[in-house]
Backbone of each chain as ProteinMPNN parsed JSONL, in Angstrom:
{"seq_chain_A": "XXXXXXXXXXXXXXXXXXXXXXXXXXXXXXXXXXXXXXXXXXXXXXXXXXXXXXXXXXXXXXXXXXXXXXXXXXXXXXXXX", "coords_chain_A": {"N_chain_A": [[130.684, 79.375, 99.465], [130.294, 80.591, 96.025], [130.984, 80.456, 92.59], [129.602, 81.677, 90.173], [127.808, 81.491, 86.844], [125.764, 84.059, 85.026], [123.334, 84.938, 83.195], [121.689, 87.934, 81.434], [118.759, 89.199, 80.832], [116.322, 90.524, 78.818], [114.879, 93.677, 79.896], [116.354, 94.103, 82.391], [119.138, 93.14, 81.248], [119.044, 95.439, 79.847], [118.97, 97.389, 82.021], [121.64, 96.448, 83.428], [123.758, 96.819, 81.639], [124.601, 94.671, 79.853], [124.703, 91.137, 79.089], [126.024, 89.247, 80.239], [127.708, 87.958, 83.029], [130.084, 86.743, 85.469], [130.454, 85.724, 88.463], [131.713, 85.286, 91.428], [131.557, 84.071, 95.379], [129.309, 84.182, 96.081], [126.86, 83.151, 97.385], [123.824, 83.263, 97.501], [120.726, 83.945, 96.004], [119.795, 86.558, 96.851], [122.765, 87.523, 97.301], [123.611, 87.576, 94.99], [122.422, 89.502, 93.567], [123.283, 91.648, 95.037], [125.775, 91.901, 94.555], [125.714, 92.226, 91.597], [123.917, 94.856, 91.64], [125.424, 96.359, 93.012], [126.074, 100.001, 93.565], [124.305, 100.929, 91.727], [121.263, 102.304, 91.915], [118.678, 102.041, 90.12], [119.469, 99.855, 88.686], [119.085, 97.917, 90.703], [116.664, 98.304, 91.765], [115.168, 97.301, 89.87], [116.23, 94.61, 89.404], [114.862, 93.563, 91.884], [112.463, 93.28, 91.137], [112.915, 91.107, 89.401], [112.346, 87.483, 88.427], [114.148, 84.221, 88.78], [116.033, 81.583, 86.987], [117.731, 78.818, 88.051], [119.882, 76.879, 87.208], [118.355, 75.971, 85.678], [115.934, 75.857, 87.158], [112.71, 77.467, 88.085], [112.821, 80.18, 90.302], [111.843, 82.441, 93.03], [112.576, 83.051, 95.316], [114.946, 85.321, 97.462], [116.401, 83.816, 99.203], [117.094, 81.853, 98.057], [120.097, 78.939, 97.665], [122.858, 79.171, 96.321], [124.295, 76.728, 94.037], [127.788, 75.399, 93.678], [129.101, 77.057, 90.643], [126.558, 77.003, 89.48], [124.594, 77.783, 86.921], [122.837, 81.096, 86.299], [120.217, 82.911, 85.684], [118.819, 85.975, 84.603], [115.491, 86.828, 84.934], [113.154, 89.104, 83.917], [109.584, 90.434, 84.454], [107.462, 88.601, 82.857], [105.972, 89.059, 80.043], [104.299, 88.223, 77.639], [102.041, 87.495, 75.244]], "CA_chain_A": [[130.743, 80.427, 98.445], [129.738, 79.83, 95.002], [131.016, 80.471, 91.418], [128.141, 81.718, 89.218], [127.872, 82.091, 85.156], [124.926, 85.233, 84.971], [122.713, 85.639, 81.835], [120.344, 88.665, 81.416], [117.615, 89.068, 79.675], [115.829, 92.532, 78.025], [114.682, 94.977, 80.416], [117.883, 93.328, 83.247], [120.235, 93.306, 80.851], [119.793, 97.106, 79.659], [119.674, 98.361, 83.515], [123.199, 95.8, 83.62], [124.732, 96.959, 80.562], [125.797, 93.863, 79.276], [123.953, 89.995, 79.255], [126.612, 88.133, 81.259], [128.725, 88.28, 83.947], [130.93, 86.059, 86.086], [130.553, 86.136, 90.007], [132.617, 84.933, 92.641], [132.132, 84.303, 96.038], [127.904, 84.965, 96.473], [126.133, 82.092, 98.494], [122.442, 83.281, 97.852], [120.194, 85.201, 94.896], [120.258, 88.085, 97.172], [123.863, 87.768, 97.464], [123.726, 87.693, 93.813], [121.894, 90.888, 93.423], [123.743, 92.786, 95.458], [127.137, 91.899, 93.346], [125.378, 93.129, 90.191], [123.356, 95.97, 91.438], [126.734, 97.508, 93.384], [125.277, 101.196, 94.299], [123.572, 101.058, 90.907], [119.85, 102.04, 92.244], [117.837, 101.448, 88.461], [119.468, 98.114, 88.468], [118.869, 97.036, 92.213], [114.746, 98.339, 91.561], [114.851, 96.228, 88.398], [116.576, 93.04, 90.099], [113.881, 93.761, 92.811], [111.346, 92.427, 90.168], [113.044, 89.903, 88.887], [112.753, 86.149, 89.0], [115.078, 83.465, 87.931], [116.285, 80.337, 86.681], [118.687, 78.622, 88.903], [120.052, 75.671, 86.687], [116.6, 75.856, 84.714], [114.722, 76.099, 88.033], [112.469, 78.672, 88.271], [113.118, 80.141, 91.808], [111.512, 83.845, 93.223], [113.532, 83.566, 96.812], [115.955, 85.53, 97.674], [117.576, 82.831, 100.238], [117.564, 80.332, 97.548], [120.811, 79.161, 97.556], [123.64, 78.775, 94.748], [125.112, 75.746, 94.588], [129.228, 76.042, 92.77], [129.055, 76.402, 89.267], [125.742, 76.98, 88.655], [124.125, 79.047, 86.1], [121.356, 81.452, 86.809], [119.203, 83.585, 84.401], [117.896, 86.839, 85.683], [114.301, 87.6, 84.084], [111.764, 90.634, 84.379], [107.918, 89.933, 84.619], [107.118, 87.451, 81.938], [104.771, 90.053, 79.334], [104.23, 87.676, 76.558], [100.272, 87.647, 74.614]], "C_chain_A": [[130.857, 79.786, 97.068], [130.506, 80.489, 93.793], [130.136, 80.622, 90.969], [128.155, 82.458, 88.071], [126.205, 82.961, 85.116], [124.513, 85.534, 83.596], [121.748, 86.54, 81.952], [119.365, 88.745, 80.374], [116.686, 90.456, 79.792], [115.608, 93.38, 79.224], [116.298, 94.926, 81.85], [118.709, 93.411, 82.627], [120.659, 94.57, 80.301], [120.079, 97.843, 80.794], [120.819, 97.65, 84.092], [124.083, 96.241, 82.543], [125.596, 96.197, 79.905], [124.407, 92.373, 79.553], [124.467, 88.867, 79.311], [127.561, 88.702, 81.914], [129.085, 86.949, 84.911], [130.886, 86.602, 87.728], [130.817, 84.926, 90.717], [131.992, 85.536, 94.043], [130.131, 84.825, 96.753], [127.027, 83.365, 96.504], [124.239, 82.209, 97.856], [122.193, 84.297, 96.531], [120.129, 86.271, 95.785], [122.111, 88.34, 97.36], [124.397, 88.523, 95.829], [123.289, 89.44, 93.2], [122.729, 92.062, 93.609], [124.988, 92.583, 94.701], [126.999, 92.484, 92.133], [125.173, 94.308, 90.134], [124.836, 97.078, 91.969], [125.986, 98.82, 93.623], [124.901, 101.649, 93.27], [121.892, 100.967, 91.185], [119.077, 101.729, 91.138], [117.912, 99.784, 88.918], [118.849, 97.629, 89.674], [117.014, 96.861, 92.134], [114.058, 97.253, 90.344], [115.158, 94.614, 88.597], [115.436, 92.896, 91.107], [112.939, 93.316, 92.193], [111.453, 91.188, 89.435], [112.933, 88.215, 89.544], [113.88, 85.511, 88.322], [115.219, 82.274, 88.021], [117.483, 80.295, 87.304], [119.24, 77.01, 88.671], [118.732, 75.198, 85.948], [115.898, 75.744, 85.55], [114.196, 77.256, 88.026], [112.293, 79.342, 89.21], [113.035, 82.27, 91.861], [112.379, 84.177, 94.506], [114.096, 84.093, 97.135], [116.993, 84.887, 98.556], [117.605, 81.804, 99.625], [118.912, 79.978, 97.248], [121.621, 78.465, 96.218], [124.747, 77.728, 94.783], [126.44, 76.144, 93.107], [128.583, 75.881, 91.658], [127.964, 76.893, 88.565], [125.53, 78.292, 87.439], [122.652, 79.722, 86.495], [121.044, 82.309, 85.497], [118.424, 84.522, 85.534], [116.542, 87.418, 84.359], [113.803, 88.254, 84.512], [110.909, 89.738, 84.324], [107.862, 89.612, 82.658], [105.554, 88.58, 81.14], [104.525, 89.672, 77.808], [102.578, 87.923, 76.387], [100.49, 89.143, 74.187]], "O_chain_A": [[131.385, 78.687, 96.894], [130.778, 81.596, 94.258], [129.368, 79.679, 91.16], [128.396, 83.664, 88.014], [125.321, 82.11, 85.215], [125.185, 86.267, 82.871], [120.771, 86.141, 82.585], [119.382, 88.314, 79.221], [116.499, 91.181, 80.769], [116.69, 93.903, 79.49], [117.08, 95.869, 81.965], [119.619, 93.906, 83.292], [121.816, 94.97, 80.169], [120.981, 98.676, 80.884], [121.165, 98.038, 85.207], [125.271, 95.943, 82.662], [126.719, 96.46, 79.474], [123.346, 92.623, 80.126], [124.04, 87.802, 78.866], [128.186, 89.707, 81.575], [128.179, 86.122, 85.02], [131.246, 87.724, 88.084], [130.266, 83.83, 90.612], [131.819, 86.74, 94.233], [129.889, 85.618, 97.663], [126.722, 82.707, 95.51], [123.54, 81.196, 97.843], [122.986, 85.126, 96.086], [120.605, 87.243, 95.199], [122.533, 89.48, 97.553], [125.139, 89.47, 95.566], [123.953, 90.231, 92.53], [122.927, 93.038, 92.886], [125.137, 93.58, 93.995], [127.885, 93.145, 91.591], [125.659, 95.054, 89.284], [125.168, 98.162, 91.488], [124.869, 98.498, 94.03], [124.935, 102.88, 93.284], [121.23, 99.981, 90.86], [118.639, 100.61, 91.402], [117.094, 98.934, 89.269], [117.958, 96.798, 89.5], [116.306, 95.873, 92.324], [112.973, 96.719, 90.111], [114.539, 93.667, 88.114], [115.018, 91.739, 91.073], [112.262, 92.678, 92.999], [110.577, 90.449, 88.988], [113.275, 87.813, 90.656], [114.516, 86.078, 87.434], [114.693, 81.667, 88.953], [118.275, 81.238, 87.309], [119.147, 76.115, 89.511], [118.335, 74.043, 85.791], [114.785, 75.452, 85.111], [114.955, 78.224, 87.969], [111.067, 79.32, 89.317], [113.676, 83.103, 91.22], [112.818, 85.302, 94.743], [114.558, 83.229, 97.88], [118.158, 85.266, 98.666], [118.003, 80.77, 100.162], [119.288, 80.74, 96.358], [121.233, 77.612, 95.42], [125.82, 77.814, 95.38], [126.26, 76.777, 92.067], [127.748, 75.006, 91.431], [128.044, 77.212, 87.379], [126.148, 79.337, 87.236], [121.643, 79.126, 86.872], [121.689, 82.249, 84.451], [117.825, 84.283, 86.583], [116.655, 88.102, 83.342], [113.812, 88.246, 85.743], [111.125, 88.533, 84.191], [108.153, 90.274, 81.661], [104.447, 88.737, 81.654], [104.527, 90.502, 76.899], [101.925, 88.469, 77.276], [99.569, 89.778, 73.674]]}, "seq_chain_B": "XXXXXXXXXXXXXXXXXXXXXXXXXXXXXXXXXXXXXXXXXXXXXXXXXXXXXXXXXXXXXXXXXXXXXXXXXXXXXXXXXXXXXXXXXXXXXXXXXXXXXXXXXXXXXXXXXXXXXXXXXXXXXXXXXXXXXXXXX", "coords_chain_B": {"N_chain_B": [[101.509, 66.696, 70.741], [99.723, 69.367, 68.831], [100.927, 71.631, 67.53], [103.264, 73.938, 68.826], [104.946, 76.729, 69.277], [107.728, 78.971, 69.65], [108.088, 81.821, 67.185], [109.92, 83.689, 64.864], [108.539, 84.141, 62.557], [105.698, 85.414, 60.67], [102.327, 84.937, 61.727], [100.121, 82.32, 61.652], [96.698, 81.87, 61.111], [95.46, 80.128, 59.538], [96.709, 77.98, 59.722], [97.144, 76.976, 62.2], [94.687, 76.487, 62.528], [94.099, 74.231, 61.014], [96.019, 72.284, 61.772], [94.711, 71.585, 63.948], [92.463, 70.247, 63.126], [89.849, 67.722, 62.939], [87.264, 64.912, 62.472], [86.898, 64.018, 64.744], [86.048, 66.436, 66.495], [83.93, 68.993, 68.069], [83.778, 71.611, 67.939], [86.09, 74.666, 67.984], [87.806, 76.598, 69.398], [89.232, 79.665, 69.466], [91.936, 81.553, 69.467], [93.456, 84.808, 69.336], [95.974, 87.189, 70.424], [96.976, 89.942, 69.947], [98.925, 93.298, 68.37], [97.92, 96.219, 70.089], [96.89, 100.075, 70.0], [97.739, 101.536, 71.8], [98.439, 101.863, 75.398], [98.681, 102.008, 78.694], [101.356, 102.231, 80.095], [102.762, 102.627, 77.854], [104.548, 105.696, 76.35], [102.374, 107.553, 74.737], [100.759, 107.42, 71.902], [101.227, 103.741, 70.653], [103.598, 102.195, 68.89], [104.766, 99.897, 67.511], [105.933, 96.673, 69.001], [108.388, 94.984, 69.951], [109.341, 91.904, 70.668], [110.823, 89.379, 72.634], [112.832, 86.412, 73.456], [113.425, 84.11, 76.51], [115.91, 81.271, 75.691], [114.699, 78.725, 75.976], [112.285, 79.375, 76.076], [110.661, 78.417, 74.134], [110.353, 75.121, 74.552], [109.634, 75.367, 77.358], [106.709, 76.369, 76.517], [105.862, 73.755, 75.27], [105.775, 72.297, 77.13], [103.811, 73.413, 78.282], [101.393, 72.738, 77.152], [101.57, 69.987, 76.906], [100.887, 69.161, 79.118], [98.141, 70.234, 79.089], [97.231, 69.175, 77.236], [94.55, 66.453, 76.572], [93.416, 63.024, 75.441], [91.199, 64.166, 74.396], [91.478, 66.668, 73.651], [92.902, 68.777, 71.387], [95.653, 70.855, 70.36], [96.995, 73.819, 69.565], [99.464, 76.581, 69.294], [101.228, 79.545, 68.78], [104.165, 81.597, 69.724], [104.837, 84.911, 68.664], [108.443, 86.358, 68.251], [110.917, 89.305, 68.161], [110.048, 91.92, 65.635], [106.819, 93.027, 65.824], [103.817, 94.772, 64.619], [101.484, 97.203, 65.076], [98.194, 95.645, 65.094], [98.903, 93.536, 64.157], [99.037, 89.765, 64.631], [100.791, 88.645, 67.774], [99.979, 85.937, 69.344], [98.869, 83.004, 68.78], [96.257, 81.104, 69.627], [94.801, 78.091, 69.097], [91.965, 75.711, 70.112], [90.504, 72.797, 69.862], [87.939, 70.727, 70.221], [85.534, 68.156, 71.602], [83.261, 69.55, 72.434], [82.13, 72.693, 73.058], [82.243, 73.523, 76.067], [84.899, 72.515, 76.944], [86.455, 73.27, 75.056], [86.663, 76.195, 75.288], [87.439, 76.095, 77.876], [89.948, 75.308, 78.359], [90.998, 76.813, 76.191], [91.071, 79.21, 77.517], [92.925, 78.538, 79.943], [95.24, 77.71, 78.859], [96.394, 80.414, 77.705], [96.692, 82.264, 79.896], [98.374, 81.19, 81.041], [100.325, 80.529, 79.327], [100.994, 83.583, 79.255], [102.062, 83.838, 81.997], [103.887, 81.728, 82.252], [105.589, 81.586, 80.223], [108.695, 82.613, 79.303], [108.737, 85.238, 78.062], [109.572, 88.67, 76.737], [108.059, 91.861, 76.065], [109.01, 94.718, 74.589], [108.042, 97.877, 74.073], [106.764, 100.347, 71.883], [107.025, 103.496, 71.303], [104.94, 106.124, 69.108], [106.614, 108.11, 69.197], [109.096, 106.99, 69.069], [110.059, 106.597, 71.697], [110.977, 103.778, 74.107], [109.418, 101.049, 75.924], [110.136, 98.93, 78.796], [107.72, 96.136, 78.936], [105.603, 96.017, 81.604], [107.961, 96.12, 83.39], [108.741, 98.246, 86.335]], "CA_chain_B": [[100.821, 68.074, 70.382], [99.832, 69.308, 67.267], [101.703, 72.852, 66.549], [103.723, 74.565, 69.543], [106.328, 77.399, 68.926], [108.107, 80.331, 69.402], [108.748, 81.966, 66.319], [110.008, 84.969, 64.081], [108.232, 84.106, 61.419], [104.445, 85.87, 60.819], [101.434, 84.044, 62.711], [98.97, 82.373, 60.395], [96.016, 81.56, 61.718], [94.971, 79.056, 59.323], [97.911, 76.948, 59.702], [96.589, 76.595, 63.716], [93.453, 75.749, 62.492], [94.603, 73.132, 59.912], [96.723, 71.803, 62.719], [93.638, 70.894, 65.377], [91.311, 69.768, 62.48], [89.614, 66.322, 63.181], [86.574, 64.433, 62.642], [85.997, 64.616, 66.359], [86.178, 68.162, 67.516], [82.49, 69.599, 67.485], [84.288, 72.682, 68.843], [87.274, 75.134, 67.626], [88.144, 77.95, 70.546], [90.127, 80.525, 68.473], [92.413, 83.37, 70.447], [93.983, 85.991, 68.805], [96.521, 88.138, 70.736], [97.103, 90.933, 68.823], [99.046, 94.582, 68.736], [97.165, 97.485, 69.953], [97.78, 101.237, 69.772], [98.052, 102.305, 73.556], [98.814, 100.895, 76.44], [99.34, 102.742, 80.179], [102.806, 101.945, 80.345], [103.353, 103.77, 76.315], [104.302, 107.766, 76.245], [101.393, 107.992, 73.264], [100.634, 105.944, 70.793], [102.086, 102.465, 70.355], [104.132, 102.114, 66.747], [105.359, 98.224, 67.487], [106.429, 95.694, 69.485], [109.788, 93.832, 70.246], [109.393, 90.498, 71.724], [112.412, 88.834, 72.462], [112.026, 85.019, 74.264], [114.884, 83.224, 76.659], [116.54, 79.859, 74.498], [113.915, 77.703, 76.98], [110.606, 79.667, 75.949], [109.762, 76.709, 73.42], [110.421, 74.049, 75.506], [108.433, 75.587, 78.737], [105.493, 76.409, 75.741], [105.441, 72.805, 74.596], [105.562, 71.721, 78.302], [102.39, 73.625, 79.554], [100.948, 72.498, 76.28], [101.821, 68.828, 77.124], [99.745, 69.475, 80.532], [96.733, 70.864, 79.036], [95.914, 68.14, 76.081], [94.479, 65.049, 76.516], [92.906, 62.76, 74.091], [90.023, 64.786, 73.529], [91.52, 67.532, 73.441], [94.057, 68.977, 70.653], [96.292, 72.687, 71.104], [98.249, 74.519, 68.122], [99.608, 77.381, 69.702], [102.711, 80.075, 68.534], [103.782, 83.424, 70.183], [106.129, 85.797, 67.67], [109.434, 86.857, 68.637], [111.096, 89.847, 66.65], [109.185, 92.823, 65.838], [105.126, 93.142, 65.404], [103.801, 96.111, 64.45], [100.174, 97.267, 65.629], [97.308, 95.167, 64.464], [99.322, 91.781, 63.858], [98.999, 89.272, 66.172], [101.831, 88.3, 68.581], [99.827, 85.101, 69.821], [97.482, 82.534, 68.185], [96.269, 79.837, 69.932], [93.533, 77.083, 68.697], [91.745, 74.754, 70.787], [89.879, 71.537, 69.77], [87.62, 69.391, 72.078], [84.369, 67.49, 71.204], [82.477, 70.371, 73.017], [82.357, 74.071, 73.072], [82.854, 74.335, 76.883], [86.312, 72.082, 77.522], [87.061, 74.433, 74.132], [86.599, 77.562, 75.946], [88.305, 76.062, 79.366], [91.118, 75.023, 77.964], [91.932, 78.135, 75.939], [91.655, 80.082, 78.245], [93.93, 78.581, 80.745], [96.611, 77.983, 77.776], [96.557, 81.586, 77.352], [96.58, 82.599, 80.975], [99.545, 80.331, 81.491], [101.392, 81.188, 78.355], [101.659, 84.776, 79.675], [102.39, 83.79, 83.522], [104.827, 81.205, 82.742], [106.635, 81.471, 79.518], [109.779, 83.832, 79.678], [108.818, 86.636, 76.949], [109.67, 89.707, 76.901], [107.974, 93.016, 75.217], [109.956, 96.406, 74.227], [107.219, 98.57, 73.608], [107.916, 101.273, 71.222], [105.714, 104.625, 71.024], [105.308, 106.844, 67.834], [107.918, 108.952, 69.398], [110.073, 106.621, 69.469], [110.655, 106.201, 73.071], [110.475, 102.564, 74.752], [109.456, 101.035, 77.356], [109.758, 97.34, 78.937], [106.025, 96.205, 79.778], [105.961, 95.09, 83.164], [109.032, 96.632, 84.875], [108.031, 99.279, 86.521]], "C_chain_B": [[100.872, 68.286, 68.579], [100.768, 70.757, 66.832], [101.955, 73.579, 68.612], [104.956, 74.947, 69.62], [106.345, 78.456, 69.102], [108.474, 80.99, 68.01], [109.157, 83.596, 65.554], [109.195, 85.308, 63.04], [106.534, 85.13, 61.437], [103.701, 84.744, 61.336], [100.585, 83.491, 61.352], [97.838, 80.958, 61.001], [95.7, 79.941, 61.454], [95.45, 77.776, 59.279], [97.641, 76.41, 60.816], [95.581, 76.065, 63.499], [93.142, 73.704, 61.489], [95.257, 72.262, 61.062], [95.691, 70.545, 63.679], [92.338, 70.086, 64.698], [91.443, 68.09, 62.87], [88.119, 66.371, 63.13], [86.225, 64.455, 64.163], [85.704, 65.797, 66.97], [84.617, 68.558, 66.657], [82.948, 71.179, 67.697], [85.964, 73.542, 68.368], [87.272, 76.475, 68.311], [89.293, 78.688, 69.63], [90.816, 81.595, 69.293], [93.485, 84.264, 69.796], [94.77, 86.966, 69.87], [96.919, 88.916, 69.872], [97.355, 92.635, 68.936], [98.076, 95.212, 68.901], [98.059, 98.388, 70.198], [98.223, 102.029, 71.034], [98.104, 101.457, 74.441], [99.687, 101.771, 77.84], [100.541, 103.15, 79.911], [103.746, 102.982, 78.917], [103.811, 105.142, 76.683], [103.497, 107.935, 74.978], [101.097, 106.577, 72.764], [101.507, 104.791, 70.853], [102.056, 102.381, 68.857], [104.03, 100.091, 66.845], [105.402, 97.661, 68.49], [107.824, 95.19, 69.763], [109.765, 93.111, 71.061], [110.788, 90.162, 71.604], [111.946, 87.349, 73.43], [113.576, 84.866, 74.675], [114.778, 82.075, 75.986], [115.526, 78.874, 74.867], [112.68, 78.076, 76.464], [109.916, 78.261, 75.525], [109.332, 75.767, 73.973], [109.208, 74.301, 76.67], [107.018, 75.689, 77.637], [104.911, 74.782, 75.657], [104.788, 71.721, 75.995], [104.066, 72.427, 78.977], [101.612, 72.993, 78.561], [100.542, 70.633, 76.433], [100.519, 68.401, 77.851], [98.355, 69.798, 80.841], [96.195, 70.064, 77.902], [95.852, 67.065, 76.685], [93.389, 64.388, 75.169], [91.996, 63.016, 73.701], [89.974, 66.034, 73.624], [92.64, 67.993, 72.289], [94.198, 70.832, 70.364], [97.144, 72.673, 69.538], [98.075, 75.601, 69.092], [101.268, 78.344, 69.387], [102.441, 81.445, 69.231], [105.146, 83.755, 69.087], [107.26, 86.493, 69.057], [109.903, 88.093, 67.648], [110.064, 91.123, 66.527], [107.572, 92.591, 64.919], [104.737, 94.056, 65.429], [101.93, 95.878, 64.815], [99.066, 96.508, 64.562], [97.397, 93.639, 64.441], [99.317, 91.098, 64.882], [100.235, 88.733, 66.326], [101.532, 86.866, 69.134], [98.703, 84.421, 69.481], [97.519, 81.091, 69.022], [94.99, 79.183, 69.343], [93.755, 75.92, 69.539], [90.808, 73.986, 70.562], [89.237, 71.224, 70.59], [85.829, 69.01, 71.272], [83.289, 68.812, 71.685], [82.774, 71.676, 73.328], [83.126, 74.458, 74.715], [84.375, 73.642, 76.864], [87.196, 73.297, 76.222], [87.982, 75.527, 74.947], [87.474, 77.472, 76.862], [89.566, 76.293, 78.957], [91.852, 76.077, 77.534], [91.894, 78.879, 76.231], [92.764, 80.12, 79.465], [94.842, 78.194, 79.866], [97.132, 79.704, 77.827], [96.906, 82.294, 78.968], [98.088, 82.084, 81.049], [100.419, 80.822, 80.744], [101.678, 82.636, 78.731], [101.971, 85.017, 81.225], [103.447, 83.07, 83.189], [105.964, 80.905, 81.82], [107.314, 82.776, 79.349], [109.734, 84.897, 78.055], [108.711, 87.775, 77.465], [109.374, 90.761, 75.392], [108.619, 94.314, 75.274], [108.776, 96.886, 73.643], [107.728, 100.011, 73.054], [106.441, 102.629, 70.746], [106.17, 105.384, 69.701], [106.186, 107.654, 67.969], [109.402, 108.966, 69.608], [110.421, 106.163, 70.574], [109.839, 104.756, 73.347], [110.319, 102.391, 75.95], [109.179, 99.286, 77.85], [108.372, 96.87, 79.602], [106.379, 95.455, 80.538], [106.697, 95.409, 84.171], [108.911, 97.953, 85.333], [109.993, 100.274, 86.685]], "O_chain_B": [[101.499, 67.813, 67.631], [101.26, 70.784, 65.704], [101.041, 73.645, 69.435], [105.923, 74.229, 69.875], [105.368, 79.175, 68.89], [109.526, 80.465, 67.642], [108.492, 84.576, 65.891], [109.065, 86.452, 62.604], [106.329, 85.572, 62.567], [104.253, 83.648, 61.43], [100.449, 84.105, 60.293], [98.018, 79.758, 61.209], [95.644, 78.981, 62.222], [94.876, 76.744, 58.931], [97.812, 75.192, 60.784], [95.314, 75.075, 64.182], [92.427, 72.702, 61.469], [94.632, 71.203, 61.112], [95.815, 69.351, 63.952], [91.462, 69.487, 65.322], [92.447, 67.398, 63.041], [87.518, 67.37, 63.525], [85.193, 64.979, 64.582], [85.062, 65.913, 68.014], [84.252, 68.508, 65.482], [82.007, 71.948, 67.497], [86.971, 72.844, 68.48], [86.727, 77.428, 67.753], [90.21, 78.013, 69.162], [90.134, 82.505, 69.764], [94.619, 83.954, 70.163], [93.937, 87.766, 70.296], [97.28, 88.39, 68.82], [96.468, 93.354, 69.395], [97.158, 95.061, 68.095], [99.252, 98.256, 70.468], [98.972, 103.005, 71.084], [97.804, 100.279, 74.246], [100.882, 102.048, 77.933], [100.809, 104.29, 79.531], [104.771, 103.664, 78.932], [103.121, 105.647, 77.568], [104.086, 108.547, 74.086], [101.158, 105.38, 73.044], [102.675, 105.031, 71.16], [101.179, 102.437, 67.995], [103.271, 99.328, 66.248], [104.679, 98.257, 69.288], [107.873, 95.208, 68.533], [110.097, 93.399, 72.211], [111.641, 90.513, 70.788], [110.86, 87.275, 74.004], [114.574, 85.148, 74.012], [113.655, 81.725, 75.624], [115.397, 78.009, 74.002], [111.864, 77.162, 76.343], [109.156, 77.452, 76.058], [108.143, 75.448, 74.001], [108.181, 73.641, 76.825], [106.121, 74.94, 78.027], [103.735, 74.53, 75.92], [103.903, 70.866, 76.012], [103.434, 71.998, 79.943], [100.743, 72.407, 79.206], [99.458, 70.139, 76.123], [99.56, 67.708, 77.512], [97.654, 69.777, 81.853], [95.016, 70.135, 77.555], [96.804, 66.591, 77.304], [92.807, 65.01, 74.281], [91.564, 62.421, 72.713], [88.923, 66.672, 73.686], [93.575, 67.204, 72.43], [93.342, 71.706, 70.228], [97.646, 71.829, 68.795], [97.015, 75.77, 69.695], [102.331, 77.839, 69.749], [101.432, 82.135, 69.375], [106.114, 83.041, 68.826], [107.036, 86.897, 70.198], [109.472, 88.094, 66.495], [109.25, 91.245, 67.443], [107.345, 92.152, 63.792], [105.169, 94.691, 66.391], [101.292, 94.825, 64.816], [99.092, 96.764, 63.359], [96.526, 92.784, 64.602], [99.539, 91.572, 65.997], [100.867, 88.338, 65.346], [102.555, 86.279, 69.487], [97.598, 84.909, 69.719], [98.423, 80.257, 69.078], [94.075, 79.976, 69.123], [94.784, 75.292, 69.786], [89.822, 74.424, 71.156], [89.622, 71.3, 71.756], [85.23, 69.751, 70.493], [82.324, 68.856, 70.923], [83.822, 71.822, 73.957], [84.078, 75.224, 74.866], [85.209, 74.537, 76.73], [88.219, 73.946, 76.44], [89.18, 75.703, 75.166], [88.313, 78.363, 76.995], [90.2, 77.328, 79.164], [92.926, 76.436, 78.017], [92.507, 79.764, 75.635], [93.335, 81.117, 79.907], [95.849, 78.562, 80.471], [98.316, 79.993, 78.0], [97.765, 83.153, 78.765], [98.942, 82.967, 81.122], [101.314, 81.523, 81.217], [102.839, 82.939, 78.458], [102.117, 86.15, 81.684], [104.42, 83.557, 83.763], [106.981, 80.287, 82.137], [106.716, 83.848, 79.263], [110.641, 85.104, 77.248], [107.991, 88.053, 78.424], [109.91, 90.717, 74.284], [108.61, 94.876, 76.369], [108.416, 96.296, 72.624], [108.672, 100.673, 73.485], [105.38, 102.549, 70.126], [107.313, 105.372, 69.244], [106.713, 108.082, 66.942], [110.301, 109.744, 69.929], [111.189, 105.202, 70.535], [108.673, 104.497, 73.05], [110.739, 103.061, 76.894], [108.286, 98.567, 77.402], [108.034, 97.256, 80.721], [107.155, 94.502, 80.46], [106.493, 95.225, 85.371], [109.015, 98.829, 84.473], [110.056, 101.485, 86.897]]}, "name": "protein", "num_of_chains": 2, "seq": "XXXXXXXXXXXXXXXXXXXXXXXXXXXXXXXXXXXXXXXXXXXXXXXXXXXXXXXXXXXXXXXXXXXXXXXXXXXXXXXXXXXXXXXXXXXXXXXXXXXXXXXXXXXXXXXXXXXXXXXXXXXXXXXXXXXXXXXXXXXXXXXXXXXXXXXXXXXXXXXXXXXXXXXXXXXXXXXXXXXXXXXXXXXXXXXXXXXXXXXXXXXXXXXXXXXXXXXXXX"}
């Protein structure tokens, strides 16, 4: 079980209400998910699209796992040009 | 590289083009991203823009950028952060190369790439005010 510092980013961080959070205790990006989304359906459909950075990796898995400490970054679909 | 950035500032073309100039390039690929007024995803008209970039965009920009010149080829490329209002462009890239096609190749997989793999995000904003994030459904 992992320690994990949580940054969001624009369309993730308005269906989170906030663009960090602190989690305890979540092994896996789906573990991760489900700690944020809590029985918040918006957010869970909106994490459901997201990818992320996992110590500056860029990682789509949901069984990728979280090693202590790290930091992750939750992004939406990348709509730059 | 010769010019690769995220920035707030306005785009200016000729500053990209000034950038890639050389005695060797028979060839200058020009791409313009640039607001328009509708867009599926809008309720009406599109007023603006709001890009926003994660702290890394630059870095991953300068890195696909890295990947796609070689010495006969030369890249200037910026995307805006910040708000753009319809018409202005959001993304200029210029591409160099002794020859029209590696031109063409090139900027088009810069451009392809720059919107698959660098982390921007648009707030699209309709004349009514209402937004909407492009992309998340």
């Amino acid at each position: 079980m992992s320690r994990v510092s949580v940054r969001l980013f624009a369309g993730a961080a308005e269906a989170f209400g906030g663009t960090e959070a602190e989690l305890d205790g979540v092994a896996t990006l789906a573990d991760l998910s489900d700690a944020l989304a809590g029985d918040d359906a918006r957010l869970r459909e909106v994490l459901d699209q997201c990818s992320f950075f996992v110590d500056g990796e860029h990682q789509r898995e949901l069984d990728t796992a979280l090693p202590d400490s790290c930091k992750v970054d939750v992004l939406p679909p990348f709509a730059g040009g | 590289m010769a010019l690769a950035e995220i920035t707030g500032e306005d785009l200016d073309l000729n500053r990209h083009l000034a950038a890639v100039e050389g005695r060797e390039f028979g060839a200058v690929a020009t791409f313009i991203g640039q607001i328009r007024d509708h867009d599926p995803e809008a309720s009406g008209t599109v007023d603006r823009l709001e890009y926003s970039a994660h702290p890394d965009a630059e870095s991953i920009l300068r890195k696909i950028v890295e990947e796609l010149e070689r010495p006969e080829v030369r890249i200037a490329v910026s995307h805006r952060t910040g708000s753009v209002a319809v018409g202005e462009p959001a993304l200029i890239a210029c591409v160099a190369a002794a020859h029209r096609q590696p031109a063409y190749e090139v900027s088009r997989e810069l451009v392809e790439r720059v919107k698959a793999e660098v982390p921007i995000w648009k707030h699209q904003v309709a004349a009514d005010g209402s937004k909407n994030w492009q992309g998340l459904r």
